[in-house]
Every structure is written in C-alpha cells, then in structure tokens.
C-alpha positions as CSV (number, residue, x, y, z in Angstrom):
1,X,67.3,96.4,73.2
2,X,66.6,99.5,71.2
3,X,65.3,98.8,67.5
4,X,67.6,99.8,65.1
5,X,67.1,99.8,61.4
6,X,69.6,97.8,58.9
7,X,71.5,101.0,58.1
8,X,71.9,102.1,61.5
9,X,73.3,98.8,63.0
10,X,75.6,99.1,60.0
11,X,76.8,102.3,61.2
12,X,77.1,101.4,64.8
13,X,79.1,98.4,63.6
14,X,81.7,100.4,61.5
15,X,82.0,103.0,64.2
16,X,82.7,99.8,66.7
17,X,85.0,98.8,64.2
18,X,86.9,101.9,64.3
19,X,87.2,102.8,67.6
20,X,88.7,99.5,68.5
21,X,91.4,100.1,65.8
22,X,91.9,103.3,67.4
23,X,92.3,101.4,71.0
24,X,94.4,99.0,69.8
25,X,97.0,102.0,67.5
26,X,97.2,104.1,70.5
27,X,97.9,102.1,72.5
28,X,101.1,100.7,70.9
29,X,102.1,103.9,69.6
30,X,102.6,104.7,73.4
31,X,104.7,101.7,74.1
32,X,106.7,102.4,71.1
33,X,107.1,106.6,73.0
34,X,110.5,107.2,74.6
35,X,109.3,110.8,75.0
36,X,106.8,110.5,78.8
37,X,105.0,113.3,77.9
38,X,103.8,112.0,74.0
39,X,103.2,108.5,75.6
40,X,100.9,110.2,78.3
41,X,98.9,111.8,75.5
42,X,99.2,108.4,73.4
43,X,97.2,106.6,76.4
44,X,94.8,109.6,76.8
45,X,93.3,109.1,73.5
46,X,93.1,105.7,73.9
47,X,91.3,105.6,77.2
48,X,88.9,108.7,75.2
49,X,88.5,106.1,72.3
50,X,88.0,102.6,75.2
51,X,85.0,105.1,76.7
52,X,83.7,105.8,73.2
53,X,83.8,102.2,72.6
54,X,81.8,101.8,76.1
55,X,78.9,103.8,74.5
56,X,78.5,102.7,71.3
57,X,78.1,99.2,72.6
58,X,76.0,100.7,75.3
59,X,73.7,101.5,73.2
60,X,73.1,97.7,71.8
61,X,71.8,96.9,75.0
C-alpha cells in the first residue's frame, strides 16, 4: 500500500464519500425516468461515477 499522508487519506476518503453518493443518486434518478433516453444518460453517469469509485479505492491498495 502506497503511503499517504493524514491530509491526503482525508481527501481520498471524502472523494470516496462522494462518488458513492453520486452512485447511489443516479442511479435512482434513472428508475424514477419515464423518459428512455434521460434514464440511459442517468445510468451512464453512474457507471462513470462506479469506475471513478473503482480508482480511487484502487489506489488504497
């Protein structure tokens, strides 16, 4: 595992943090769409967000 400084596993924590809230919005915002086309987009950003999620954590290791 990389060393990482107090502040900087701080940072990666928030950002953690964040993109799982933006996993877990988007997602239900596209089960709430009746429109396909803004439910399509609504599950694009969260797979973007699940893979940004994938990194950040990558990075712990």
């Amino acid at each position: 595992m990389p060393s990482f400084t107090q502040g900087e596993l701080a940072s990666i924590d928030a950002r953690i943090e964040n993109e799982l809230v933006m996993v877990k919005k988007c997602k239900e915002y596209a089960k709430l769409c009746t429109d396909p086309q803004l439910r399509l987009q609504c599950e694009q950003i969260a797979a973007r967000h699940q893979e940004h999620l994938r990194q950040l954590l990558g990075q712990l290791q």
